[in-house]
VEXDREN-2710 file (C-alpha; in Angstrom, 1 decimal):
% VEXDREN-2710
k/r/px/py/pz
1/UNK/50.6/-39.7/14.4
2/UNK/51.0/-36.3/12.0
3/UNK/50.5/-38.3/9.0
4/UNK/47.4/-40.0/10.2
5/UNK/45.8/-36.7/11.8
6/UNK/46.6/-34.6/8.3
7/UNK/44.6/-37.2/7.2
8/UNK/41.6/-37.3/9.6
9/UNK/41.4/-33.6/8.9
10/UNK/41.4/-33.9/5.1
11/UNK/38.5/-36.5/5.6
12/UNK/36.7/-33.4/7.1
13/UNK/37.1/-34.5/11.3
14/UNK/38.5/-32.0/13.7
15/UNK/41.2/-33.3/15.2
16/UNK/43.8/-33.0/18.3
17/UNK/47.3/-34.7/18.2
18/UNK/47.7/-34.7/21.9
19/UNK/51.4/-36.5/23.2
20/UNK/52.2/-37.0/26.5
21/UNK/55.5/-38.0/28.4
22/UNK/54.7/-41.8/28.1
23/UNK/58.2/-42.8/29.4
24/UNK/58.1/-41.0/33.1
25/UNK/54.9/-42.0/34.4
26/UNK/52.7/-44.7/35.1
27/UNK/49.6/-45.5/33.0
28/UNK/46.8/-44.3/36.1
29/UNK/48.8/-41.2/35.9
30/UNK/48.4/-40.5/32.1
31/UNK/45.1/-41.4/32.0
32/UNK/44.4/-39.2/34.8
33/UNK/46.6/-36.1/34.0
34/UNK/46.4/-35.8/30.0
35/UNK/43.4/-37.5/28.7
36/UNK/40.8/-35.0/30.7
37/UNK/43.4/-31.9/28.7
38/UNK/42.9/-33.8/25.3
39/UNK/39.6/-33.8/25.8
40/UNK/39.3/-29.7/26.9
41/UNK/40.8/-29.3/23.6
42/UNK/38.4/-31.1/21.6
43/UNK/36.0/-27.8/22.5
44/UNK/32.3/-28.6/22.7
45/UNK/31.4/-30.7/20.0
46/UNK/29.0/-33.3/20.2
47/UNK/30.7/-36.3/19.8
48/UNK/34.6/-36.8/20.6
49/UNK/36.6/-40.4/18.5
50/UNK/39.7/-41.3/20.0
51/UNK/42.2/-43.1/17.7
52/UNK/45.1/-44.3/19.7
53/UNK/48.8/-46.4/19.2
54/UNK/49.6/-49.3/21.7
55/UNK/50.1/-48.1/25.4
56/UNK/47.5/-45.2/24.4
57/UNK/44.9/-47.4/24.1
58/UNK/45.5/-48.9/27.5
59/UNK/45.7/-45.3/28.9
60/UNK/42.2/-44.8/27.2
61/UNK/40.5/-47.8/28.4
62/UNK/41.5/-46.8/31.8
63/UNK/40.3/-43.4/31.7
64/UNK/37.2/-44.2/30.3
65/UNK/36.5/-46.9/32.9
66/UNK/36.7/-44.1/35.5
67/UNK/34.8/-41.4/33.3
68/UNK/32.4/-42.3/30.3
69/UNK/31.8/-38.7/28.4
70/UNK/27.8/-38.6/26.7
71/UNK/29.6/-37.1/23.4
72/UNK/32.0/-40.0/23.4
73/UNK/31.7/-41.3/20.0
74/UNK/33.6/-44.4/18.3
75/UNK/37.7/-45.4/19.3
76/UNK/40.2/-47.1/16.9
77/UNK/42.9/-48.6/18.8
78/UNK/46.4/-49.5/16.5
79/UNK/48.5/-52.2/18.1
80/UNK/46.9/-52.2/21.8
81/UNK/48.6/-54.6/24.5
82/UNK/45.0/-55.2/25.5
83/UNK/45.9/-58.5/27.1
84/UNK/49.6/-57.2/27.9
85/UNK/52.8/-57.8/26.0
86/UNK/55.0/-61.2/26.5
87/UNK/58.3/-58.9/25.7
88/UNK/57.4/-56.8/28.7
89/UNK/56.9/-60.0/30.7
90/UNK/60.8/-61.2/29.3
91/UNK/61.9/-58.5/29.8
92/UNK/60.9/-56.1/32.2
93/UNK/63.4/-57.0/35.2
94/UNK/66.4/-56.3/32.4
95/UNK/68.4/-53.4/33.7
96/UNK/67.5/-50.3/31.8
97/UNK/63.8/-51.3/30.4
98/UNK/62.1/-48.7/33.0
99/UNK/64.7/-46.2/31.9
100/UNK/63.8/-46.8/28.5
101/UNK/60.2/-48.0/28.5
102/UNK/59.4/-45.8/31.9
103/UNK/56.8/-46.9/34.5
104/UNK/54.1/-47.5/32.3
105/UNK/55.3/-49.9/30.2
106/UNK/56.6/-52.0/32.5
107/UNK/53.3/-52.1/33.9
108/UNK/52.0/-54.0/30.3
109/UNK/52.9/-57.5/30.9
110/UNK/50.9/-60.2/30.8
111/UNK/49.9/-61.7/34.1
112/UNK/46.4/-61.1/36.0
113/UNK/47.6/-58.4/37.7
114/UNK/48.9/-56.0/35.2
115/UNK/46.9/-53.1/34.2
116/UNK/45.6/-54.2/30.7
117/UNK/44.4/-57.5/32.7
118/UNK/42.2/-55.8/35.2
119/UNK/40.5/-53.1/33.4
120/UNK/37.4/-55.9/32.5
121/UNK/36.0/-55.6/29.0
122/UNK/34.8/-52.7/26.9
123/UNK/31.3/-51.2/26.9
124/UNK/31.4/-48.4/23.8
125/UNK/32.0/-48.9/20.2
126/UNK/36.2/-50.4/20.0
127/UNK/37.7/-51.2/16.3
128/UNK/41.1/-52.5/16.3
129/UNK/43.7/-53.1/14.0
130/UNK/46.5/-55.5/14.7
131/UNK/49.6/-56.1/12.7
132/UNK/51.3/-59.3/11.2
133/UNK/54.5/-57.8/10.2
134/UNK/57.7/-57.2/12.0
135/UNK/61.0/-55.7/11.4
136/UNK/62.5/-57.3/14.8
137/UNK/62.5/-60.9/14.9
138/UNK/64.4/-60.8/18.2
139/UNK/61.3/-59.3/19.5
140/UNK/58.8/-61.6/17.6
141/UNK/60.7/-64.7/18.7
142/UNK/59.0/-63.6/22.7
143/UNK/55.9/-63.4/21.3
144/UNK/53.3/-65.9/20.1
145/UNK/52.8/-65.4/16.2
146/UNK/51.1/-63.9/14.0
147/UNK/52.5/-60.4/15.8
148/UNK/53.9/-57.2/15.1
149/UNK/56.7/-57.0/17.2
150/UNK/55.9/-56.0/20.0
151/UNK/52.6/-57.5/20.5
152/UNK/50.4/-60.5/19.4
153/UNK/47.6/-60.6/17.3
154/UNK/45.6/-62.4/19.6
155/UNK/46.6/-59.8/23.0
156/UNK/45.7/-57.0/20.9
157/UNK/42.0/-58.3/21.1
158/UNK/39.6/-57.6/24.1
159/UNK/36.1/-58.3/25.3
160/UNK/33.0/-56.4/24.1
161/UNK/35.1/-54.9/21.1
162/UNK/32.9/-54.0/18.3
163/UNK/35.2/-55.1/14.9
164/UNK/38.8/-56.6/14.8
165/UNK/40.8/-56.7/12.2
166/UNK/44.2/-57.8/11.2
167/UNK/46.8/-56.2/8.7
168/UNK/50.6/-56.5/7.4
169/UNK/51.7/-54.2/9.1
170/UNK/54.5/-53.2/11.9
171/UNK/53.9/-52.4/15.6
172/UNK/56.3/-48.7/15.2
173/UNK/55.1/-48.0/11.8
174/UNK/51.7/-49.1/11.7
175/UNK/49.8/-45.7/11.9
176/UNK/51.3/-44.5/8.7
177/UNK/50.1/-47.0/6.7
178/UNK/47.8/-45.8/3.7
179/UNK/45.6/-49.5/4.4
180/UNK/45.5/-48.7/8.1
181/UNK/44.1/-44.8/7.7
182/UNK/41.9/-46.0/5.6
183/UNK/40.7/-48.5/7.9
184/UNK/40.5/-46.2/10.8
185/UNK/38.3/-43.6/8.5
186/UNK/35.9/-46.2/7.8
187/UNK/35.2/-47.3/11.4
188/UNK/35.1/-43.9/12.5
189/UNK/32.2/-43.1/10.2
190/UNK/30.1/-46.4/10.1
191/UNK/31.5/-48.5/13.0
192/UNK/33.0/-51.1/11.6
193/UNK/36.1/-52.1/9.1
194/UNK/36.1/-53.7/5.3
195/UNK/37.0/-56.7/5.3
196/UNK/37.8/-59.3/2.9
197/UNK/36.2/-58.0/-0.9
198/UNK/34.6/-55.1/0.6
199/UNK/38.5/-54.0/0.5
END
């Protein structure tokens, strides 16, 4: 995410790259260890975006279901598995995905009860950008199309979003994409994307 966060700050936000150890615990765990420090280091301004990749955005919306801050401000989610991911579902009993993927990604799949499934629908201002493009047909052959690779278009979309839009773009890759920043800047300031000629 350090192309997209030099970026951000050339665009004139302040901004905090926060990573976590997404492969060793479970998405509750995250959400309840490392998004309250992201936050502390935002300081006390008056209103704190959240731009996020995939399983982050699932962390997010957890969080925030628990905790709702009054300076939370707009979120871009890139690529979110917000109705879970068919290639987790595929693939999730494989040996070795846990090891690679850790806890919480197995914990993306698509039935009722995975944790993208139950968190109900979203009640502050969401854009997200999904991508159409893939570099692993392997993958894409799990998943219904249009995708990116890791997750379709239409399970990147959830309830009570504010804008939704779709771009060529990869699942891995997708954040350094000039269209993409772009994209993110612009919902960030007037909450919502361009679409079509406004582009």
């Amino acid at each position: 995410m350090a192309k997209l966060a030099n970026r951000l700050l050339q665009e004139g936000f302040g901004v905090v790259n926060y990573g976590y150890p997404s492969t060793r615990l479970t998405i509750a765990e995250i959400a309840t260890e490392h998004v309250p420090k992201a936050i502390a280091q935002c300081g006390e301004h008056d209103t704190v975006d959240f731009v996020t990749h995939s399983l982050g955005g699932i962390v997010l919306r957890m969080y925030l279901n628990q905790t709702l801050p009054d300076n939370l401000g707009r979120v871009v989610m890139l690529g979110p598995p917000n109705k879970g991911s068919e290639v987790v579902d595929k693939l999730k009993n494989i040996p070795g995905f846990t090891l690679i993927n850790g806890p919480a990604g197995s914990e993306l799949g698509t039935g009722e009860d995975s944790v993208p499934n139950k968190l109900g629908p979203v009640t502050y201002p969401v854009g997200i950008i999904a991508g159409s493009s893939t570099f692993n047909p392997i993958l894409s052959q799990m998943l219904p199309n249009p995708d990116d690779g890791k997750v379709s278009v239409a399970n990147t979309k959830v309830e009570g979003m504010t804008d939704h839009i779709v771009l060529p773009v990869t699942h891995t890759f997708m954040m350094k994409n000039s269209i993409v920043m772009d994209q993110v800047i612009t919902f960030l300031k007037t909450g919502k994307f361009k679409h079509g000629s406004e582009r």
